[in-house]
C-alpha positions in Angstrom: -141.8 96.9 17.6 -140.6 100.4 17.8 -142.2 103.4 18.9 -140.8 107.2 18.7 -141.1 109.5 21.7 -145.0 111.1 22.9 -145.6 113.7 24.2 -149.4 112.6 25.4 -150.8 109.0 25.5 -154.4 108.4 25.9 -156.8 105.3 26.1 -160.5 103.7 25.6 -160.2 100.6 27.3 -162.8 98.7 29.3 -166.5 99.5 30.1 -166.8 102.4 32.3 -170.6 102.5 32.4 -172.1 104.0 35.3 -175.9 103.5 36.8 -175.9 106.4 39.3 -174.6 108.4 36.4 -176.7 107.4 33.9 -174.0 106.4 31.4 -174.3 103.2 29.5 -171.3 101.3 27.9 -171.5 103.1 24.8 -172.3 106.2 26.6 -168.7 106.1 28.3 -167.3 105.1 25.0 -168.2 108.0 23.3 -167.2 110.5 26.0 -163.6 109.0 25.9 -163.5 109.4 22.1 -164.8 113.0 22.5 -161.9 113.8 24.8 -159.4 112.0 22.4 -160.6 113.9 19.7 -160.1 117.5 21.3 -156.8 116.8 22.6 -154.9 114.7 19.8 -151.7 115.7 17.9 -149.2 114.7 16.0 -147.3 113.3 19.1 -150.2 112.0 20.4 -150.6 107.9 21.0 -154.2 106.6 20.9 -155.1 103.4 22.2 -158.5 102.1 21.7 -159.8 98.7 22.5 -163.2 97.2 20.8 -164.5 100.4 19.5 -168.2 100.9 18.3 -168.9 98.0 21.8 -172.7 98.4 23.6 -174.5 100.1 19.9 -175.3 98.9 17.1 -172.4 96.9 15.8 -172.7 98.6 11.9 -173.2 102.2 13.6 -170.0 101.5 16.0 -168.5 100.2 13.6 -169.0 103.2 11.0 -168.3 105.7 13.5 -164.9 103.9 14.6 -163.6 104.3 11.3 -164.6 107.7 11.1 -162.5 108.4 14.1 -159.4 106.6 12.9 -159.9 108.4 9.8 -159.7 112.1 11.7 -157.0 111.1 14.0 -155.0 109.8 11.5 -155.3 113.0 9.4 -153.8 115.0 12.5 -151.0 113.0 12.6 -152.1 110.7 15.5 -150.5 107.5 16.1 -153.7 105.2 16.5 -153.7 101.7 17.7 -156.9 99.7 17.7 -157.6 96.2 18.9 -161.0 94.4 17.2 -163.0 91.7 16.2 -164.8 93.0 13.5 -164.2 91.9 10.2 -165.4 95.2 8.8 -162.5 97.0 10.8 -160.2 94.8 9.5 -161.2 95.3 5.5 -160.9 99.1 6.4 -157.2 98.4 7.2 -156.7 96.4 3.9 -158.0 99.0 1.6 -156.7 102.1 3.9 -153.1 103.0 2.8 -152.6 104.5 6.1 -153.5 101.8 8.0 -151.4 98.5 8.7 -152.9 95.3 10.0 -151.7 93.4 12.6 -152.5 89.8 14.9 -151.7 87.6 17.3 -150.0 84.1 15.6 -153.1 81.5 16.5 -151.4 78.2 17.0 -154.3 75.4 15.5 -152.8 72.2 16.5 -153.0 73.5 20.2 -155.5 75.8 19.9 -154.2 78.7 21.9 -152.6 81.9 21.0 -148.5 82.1 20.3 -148.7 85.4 21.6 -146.6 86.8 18.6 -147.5 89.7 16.8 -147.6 89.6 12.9 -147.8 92.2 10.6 -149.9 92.7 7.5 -152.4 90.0 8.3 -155.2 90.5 9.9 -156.3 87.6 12.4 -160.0 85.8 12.7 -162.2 85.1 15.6 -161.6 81.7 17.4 -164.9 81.9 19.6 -166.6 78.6 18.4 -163.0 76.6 18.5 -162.7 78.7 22.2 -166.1 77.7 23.6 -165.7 74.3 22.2 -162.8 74.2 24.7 -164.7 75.0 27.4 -167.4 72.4 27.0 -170.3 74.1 25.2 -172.4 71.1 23.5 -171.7 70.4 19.7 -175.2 70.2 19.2 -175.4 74.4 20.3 -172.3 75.1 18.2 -173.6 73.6 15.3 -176.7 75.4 15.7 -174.3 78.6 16.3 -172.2 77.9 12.5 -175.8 77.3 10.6 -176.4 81.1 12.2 -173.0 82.4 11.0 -173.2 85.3 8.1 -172.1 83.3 5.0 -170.0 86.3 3.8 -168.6 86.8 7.3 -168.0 82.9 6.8 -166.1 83.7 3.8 -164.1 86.3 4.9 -162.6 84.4 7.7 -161.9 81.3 5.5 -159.8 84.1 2.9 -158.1 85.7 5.8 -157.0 81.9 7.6 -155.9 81.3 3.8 -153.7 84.7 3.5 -152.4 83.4 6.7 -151.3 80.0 5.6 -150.3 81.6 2.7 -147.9 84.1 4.8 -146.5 81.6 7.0 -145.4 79.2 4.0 -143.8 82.8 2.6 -142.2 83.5 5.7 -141.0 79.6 5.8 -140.0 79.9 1.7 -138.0 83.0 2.8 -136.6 81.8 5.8 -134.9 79.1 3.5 -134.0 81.5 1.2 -132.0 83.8 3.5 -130.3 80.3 4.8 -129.6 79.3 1.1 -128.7 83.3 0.6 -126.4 82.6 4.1 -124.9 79.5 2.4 -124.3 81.2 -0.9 -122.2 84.2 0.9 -120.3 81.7 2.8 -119.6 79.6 -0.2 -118.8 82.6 -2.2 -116.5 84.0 0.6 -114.7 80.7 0.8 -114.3 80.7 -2.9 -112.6 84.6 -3.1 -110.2 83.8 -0.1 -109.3 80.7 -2.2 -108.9 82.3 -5.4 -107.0 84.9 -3.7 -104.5 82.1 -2.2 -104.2 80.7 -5.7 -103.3 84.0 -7.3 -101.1 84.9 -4.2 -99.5 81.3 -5.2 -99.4 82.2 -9.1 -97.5 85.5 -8.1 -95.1 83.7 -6.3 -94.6 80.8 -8.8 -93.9 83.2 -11.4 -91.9 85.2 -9.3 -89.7 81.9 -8.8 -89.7 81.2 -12.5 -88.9 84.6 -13.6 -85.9 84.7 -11.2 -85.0 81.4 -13.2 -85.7 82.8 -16.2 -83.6 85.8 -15.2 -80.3 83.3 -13.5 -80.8 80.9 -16.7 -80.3 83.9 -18.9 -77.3 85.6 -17.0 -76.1 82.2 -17.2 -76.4 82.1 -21.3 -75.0 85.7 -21.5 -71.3 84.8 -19.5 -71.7 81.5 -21.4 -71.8 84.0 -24.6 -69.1 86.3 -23.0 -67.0 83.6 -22.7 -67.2 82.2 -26.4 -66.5 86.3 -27.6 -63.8 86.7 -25.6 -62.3 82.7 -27.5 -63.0 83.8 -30.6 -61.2 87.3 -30.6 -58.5 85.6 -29.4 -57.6 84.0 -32.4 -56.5 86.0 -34.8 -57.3 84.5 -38.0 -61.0 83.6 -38.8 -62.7 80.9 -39.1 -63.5 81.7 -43.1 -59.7 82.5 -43.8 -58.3 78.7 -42.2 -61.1 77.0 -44.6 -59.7 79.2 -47.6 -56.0 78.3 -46.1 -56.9 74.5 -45.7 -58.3 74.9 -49.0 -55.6 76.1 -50.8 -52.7 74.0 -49.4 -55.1 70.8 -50.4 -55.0 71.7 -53.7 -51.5 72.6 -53.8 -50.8 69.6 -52.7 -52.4 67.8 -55.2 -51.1 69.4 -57.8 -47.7 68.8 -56.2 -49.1 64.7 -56.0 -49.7 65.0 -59.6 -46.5 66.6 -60.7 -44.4 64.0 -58.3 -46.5 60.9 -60.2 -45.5 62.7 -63.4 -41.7 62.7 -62.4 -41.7 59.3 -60.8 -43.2 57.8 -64.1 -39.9 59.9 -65.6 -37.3 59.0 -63.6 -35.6 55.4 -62.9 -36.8 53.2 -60.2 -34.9 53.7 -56.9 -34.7 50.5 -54.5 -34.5 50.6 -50.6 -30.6 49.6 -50.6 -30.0 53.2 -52.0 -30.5 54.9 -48.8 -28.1 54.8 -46.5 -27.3 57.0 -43.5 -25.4 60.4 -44.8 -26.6 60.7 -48.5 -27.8 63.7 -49.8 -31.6 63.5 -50.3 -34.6 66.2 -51.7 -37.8 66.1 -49.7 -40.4 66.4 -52.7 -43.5 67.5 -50.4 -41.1 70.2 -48.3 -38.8 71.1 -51.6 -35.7 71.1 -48.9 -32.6 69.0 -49.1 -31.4 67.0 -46.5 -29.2 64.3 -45.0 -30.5 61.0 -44.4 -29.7 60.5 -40.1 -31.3 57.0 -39.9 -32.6 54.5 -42.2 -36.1 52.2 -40.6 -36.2 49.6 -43.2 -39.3 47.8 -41.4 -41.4 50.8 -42.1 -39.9 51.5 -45.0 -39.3 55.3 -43.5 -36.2 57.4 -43.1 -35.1 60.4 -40.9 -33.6 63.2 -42.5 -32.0 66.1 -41.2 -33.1 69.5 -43.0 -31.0 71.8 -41.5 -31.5 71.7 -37.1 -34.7 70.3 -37.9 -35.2 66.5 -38.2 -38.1 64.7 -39.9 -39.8 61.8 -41.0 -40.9 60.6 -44.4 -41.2 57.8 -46.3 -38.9 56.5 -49.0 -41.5 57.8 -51.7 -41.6 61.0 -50.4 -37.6 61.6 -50.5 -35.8 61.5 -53.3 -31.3 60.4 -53.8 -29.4 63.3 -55.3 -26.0 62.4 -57.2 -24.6 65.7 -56.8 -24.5 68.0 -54.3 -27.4 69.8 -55.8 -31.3 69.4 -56.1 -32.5 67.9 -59.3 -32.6 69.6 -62.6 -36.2 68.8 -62.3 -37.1 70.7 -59.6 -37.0 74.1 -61.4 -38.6 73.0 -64.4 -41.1 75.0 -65.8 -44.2 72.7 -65.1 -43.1 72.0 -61.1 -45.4 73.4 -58.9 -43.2 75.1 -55.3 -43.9 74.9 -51.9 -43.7 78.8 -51.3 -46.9 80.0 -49.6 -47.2 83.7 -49.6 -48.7 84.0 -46.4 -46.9 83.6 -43.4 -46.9 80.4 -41.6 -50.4 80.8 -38.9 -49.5 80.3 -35.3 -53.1 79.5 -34.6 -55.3 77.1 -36.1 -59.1 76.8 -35.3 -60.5 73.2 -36.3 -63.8 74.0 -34.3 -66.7 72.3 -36.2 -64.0 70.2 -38.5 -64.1 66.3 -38.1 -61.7 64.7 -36.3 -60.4 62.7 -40.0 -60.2 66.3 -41.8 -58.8 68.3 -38.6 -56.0 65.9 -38.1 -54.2 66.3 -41.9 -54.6 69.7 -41.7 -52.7 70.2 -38.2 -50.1 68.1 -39.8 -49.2 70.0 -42.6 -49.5 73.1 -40.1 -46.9 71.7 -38.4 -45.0 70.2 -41.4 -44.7 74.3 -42.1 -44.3 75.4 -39.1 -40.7 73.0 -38.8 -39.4 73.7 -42.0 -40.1 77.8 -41.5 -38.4 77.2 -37.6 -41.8 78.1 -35.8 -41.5 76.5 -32.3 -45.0 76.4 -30.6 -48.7 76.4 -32.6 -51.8 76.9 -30.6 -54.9 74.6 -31.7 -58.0 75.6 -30.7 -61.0 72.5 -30.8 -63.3 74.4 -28.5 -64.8 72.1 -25.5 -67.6 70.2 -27.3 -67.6 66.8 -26.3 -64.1 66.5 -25.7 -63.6 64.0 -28.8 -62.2 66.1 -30.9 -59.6 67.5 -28.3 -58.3 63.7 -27.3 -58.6 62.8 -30.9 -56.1 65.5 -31.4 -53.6 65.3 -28.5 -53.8 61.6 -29.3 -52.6 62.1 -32.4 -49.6 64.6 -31.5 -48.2 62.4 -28.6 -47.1 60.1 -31.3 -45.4 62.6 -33.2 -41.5 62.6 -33.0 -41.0 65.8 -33.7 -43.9 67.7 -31.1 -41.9 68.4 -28.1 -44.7 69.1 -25.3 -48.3 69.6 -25.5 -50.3 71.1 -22.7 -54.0 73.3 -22.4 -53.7 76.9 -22.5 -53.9 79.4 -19.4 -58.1 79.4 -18.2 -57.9 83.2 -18.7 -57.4 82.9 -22.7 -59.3 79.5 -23.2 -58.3 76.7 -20.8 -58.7 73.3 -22.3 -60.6 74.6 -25.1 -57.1 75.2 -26.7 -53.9 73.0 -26.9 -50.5 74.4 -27.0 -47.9 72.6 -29.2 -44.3 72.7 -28.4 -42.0 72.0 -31.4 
């Protein structure tokens, strides 16, 4: 309990009756309550036990309330200690009075000696005497005496009792629960703070990968820029090149099978080193160096620049001359307007449609006296780039081939020396 500061404290406790005085036990009582009465204030503690004792226990009682009801009004703090039930109905229905009781323990029979609030306590005597060996036969008598509503009032108050303690219980095992709960609930914030602390960090770590991966991708990017404006023609304009010498070539095919069907059949014994030939496909005249009759091929000097081709390709002049033939009106020429490329990009060709067309780069890049071609396959697999250098070793007439410097493309690019 807690009690502010007073400045006067003053108390009816005991019997104070005196014989020689002529003062009775109620007598005494009322002179103390006189005294209290004059000299109460607001900071003024009274302390009163068993008022209303040695009278008439409805008259005490009515005047004890009257006095708790005019010390109360001046602001008295007023502490009263009783047995009557009466006293302690006034407490219920007064709003500025609070009960209050010492905790009766029933198994033992004897007080706990703690003080509860808000409930008043009941009488003990016939459990008390009981103790103390006063025959059952007198204490029968005594209950069969008893005031059926006092009877009643006690049995409602030791039920408000029982009823209090199982509250108290119920919320002593909800504040534990309430405890639990917090404890729970704080475990479950510091853990769902660790897992956001480890979700920051995890996307932290993935947006740095993210970030690497991506800087990765844009040199990767930089790189394949920096290939393609090397070249310096497109992509679109080699297609429409390739295209057009294919189709210049067949019509060159067809116009040869025209001519063969004209002219008279030549046999193998006809060429011989020395004699003047004309290279249909390269419309160039020549002189046969060597003759490979097991591959029915010859070699044949076209000014500095030596090449191969097979007996159908080549054709025996009589005269020093070319054919009448060849600058007929229906004979299609091998003059290509545009210059001869010194780059050719076969990225994205197959390796049987890339191959022909290097060839008859190079086949123009001889007879016009070009001496290196750069090829650029990309890196891809690295199929198309053996395919390729594969191809070229066996060729007579390719002098060297090597990668290109790792500054302008590395092995993304072969270099062809003629």
């Amino acid at each position: 309990s807690r009690l502010p500061v007073f400045e006067h404290v003053m108390a009816d406790i005991g019997d104070d009756q005196d014989i020689r005085t002529g003062l009775s036990t109620f007598s005494a009582h009322a002179a103390h309550l006189s005294h209290i009465l004059r000299q109460a204030h607001p900071k003024t503690l009274v302390i009163i036990d068993e008022p209303g004792m040695g009278t008439d226990p409805d008259e005490g009682v009515a005047l004890s309330m009257a006095v708790i009801d005019f010390l109360s009004g001046r602001g008295a703090f007023v502490a009263v200690s009783t047995h009557s039930n009466r006293l302690k109905a006034y407490g219920v229905s007064n709003e500025r009075a609070v009960n209050a009781s010492v905790e009766f323990d029933d198994l033992n029979n004897r007080p706990t000696f703690r003080l509860l609030y808000g409930v008043p306590g009941i009488s003990h005597a016939l459990q008390v005497a009981r103790e103390m060996g006063v025959p059952s036969n007198i204490l029968d008598s005594a209950r069969a005496y008893l005031d059926r509503g006092e009877v009643r009032l006690n049995r409602l108050i030791e039920k408000t009792n029982h009823l209090r303690l199982e509250a108290e219980q119920e919320k002593i095992a909800t504040e534990n629960m309430r405890a639990e709960y917090m404890a729970r609930t704080k475990e479950l914030e510091t853990r769902i703070l660790s897992l956001e602390r480890e979700k920051q960090t995890l996307i932290a770590e993935k947006r740095r990968e993210a970030e690497a991966a991506i800087q990765e991708a844009k040199e990767e990017l930089k790189q394949v820029i920096n290939l393609l404006k090397m070249k310096k023609t497109g992509q679109a304009s080699a297609t429409e090149e390739h295209a057009e010498i294919a189709r210049r070539l067949m019509d060159q095919l067809k116009e040869d099978s025209q001519h063969e069907a004209r002219k008279p059949r030549m046999v193998f014994s006809d060429f011989k080193n020395g004699r003047i030939v004309y290279h249909r496909k390269l419309k160039k005249s020549g002189i046969i160096h060597s003759v490979d009759v097991s591959s029915g091929r010859v070699s044949v000097l076209l000014g500095n620049i030596k090449v191969s081709a097979g007996i159908q390709d080549v054709e025996i002049i009589k005269d020093n001359g070319p054919p009448e033939t060849r600058e007929s009106g229906n004979s299609v020429t091998w003059h290509i307007t545009s210059p001869v490329p010194r780059e050719l990009n076969v990225i994205g060709y197959r390796v049987a449609d890339a191959i022909p067309l290097i060839d008859r780069t190079i086949d123009r890049a001889l007879v016009d006296g070009k001496s290196t071609l750069r090829i650029i396959h990309g890196f891809g697999t690295g199929r198309l780039k053996d395919a390729i250098r594969g191809h070229l070793r066996k060729k007579a007439f390719v002098k060297n081939i090597c990668s290109a410097d790792s500054k302008f493309g590395g092995d993304a690019i072969t270099i062809v020396e003629l």
